[in-house]
N, C-alpha and C positions, 0 to 999 in steps of 0.2 A: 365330595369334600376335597379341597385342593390338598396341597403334600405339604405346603406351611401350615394349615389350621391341621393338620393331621400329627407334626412336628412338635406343635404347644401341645394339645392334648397329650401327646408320649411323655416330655416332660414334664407336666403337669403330674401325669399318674404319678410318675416317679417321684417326682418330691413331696405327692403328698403320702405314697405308702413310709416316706423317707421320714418327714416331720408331723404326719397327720394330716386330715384335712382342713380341721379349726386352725392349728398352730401356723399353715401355709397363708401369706398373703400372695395379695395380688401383685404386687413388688416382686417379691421371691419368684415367682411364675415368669414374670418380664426378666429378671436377672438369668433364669435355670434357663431361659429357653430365647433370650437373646432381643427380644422384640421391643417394641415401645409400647406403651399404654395404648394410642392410636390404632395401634393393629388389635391389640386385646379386644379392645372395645366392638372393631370392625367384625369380629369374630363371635362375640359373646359379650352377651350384656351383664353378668355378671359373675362370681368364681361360681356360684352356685348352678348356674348355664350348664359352666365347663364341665362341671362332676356329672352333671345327667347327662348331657350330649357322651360325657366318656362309657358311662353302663351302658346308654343307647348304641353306643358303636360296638363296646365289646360281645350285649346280647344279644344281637345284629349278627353279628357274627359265629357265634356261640349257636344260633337258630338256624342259621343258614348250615354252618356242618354237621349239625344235627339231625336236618332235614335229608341234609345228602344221604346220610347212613339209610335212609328208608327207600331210595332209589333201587327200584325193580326188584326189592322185597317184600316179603307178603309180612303186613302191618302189626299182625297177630303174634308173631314172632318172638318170643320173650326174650331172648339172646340180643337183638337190636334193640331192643327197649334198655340190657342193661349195660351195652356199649356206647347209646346215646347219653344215659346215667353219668357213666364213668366219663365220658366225653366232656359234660357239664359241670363235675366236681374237680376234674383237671384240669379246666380251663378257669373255673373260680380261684382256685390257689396260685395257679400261673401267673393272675393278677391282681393279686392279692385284695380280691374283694370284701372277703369276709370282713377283715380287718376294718377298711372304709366302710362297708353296712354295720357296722358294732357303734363306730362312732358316728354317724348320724343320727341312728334310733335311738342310742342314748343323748342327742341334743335337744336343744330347744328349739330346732327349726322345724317348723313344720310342716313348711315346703315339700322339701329334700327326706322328709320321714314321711308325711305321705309318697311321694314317687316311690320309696324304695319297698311298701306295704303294697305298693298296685304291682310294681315287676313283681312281689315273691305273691301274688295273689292270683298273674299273668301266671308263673312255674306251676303254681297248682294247679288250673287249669287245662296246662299245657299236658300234666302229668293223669290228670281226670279223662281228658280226650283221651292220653295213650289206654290207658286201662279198658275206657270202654272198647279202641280196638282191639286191644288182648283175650280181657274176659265177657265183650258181647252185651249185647240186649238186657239178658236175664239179668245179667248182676248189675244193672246201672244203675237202681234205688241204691245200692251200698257204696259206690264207688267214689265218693268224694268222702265217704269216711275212710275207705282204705287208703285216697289220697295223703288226708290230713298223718294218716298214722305213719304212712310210707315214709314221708317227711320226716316228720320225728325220729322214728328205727333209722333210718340212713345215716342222718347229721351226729348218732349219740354211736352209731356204730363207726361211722368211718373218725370222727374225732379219737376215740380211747384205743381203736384198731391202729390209726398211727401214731401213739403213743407209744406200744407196746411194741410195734413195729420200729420205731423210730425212725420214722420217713415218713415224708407226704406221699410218695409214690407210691405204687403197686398196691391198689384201693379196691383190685378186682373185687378179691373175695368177700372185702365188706359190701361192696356192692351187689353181689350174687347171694351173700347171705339174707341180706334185706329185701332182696325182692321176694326171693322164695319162702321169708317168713309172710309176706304179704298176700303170696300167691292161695298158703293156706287159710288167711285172717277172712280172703274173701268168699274161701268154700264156707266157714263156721258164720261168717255175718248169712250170708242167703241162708243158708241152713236153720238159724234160728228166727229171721224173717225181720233183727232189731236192728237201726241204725238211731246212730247220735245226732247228725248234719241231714238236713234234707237237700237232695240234690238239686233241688231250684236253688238253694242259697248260693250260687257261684253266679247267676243273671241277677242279683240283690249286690253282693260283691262288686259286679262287674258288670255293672248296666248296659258298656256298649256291647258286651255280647249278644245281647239279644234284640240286635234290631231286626228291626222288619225286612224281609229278605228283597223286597221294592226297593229299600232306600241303598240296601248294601249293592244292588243288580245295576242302581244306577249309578252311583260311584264305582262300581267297576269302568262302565261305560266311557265317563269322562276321564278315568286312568288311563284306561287302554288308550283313548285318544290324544291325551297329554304324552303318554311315551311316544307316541308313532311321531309328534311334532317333533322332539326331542329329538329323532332319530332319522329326520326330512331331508340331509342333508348330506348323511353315509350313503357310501359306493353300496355300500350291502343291506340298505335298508329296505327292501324286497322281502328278502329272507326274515327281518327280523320281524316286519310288517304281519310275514306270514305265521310267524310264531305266537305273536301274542294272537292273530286274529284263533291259532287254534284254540289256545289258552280259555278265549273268552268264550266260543260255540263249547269245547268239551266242559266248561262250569254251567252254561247257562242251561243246555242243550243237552246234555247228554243224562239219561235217569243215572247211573254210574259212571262215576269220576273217574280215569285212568291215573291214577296218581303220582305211578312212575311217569308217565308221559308228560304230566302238566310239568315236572320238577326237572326232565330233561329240558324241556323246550324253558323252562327257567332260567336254569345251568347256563343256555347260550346265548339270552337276553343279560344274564347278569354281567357279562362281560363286556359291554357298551354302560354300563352304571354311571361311570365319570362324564357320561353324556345327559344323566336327567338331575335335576332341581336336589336338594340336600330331602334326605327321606324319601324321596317322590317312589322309589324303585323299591322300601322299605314296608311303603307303605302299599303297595301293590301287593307284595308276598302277605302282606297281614291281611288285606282284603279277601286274599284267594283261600288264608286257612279258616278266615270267621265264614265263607261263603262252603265250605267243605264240609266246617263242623257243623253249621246250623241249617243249611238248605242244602248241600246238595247229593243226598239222597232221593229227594223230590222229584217230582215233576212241579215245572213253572210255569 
């Protein structure tokens, strides 16, 4: 993304946590951030674009240092689970998301309120994967009900926590306290053998998580080769050539994944980004965690 479309979106946030989303025209956007309507348009086809492209960039970002936190630590680890937490609820207030999720779910776009019901469906997910690395095999029938409940205890614990506290910041302990109430929810759920949610309902939810591991193996293929194009033309495209190609043998190839590994040799692909297509680079990371989550424990 260039450093003017990167410009209007900054201002854009800002005037809409300033006036709202609805209250904000497309006027006000061209005036706040200096452009003509010709550039708007070159950019985004409508204000509605701009507010997804803007989550899209900030949970883009928000996932990528989330991911980092897991880098050559072992995944099981509850302490990283609740610093990637805290990581997530710090960066939502930073930008004042809440606020902009409130007033879309209560509009009548239904756009813009579907997209924001897939990202918090995308969280859940993301939060169901972690659990199963924490608490394992045995407890995976239960774990998208501990998801769903985790969610709930977080958002009623860290809102009344800073109330009383009077500050957004220093959310540790609500954070530590929720997890570790959840840590017990998951002993008494296996223990009594009941769940609410069945754990297929997240591939009902989220269809494209469950494609067939052919179709994800071959859009890796044509990824990995759209970057190397992408990168044809650098003094160091050698190096980088060699990164993705481990990328792609340690997912396709190897019966266990190195995970720090794939996420180093990430780390140093990610810094040629302003060289591939808008997403292109985005959507490689999201290929490599549905090919993680879903197949690659396997043999292919």
């Amino acid at each position: 993304m260039n450093k003017r479309k990167q410009q209007v979106m900054k201002k854009a946030h800002e005037i809409f946590i300033e006036k709202g989303f609805h209250a904000t025209s497309i006027q006000d956007i061209l005036d706040y951030s200096g452009i003509s309507k010709g550039t708007f348009y070159n950019y985004f086809s409508s204000k509605n674009e701009l507010l997804l492209e803007l989550f899209r960039t900030i949970y883009q970002e928000i996932q990528t240092r989330r991911d980092e936190l897991l880098l050559s630590q072992d995944p099981s680890n509850v302490d990283i689970f609740i610093k990637q937490v805290e990581l997530q609820m710090n960066a939502n207030r930073e930008n004042n998301l809440i606020p902009l999720f409130e007033e879309v779910l209560i509009s009548n776009d239904e756009e813009l309120k579907e997209s924001i019901k897939k990202g918090q469906l995308k969280t859940l997910q993301w939060i169901n994967d972690r659990f199963l690395d924490i608490f394992g095999e045995s407890k995976k029938p239960f774990l998208l009900d501990c998801s769903i409940m985790f969610i709930g205890i977080l958002q009623h614990n860290i809102r009344y926590y800073s109330l009383v506290n009077n500050t957004a910041s220093g959310i540790h302990q609500a954070v530590q306290f929720s997890v570790d109430r959840i840590l017990h929810i998951a002993e008494e759920l296996q223990a009594s053998n009941k769940k609410l949610f069945h754990p297929e309902l997240l591939h009902v939810w989220l269809p494209e998580s469950n494609r067939h591991p052919q179709d994800i193996k071959q859009e890796l293929y044509q990824t990995v080769l759209s970057l190397k194009q992408a990168l044809a033309n650098e003094v160091d495209q050698d190096k980088h050539y060699e990164l993705l190609d481990f990328i792609q043998d340690e997912l396709l190839h190897s019966k266990v994944q190195r995970k720090f590994l794939i996420e180093s040799a990430l780390s140093a692909i990610r810094e040629k980004q302003a060289l591939f297509e808008a997403n292109q680079f985005e959507r490689f990371e999201g290929l490599i965690r549905e090919w993680v989550r879903g197949t690659g424990s396997s043999s292919h």
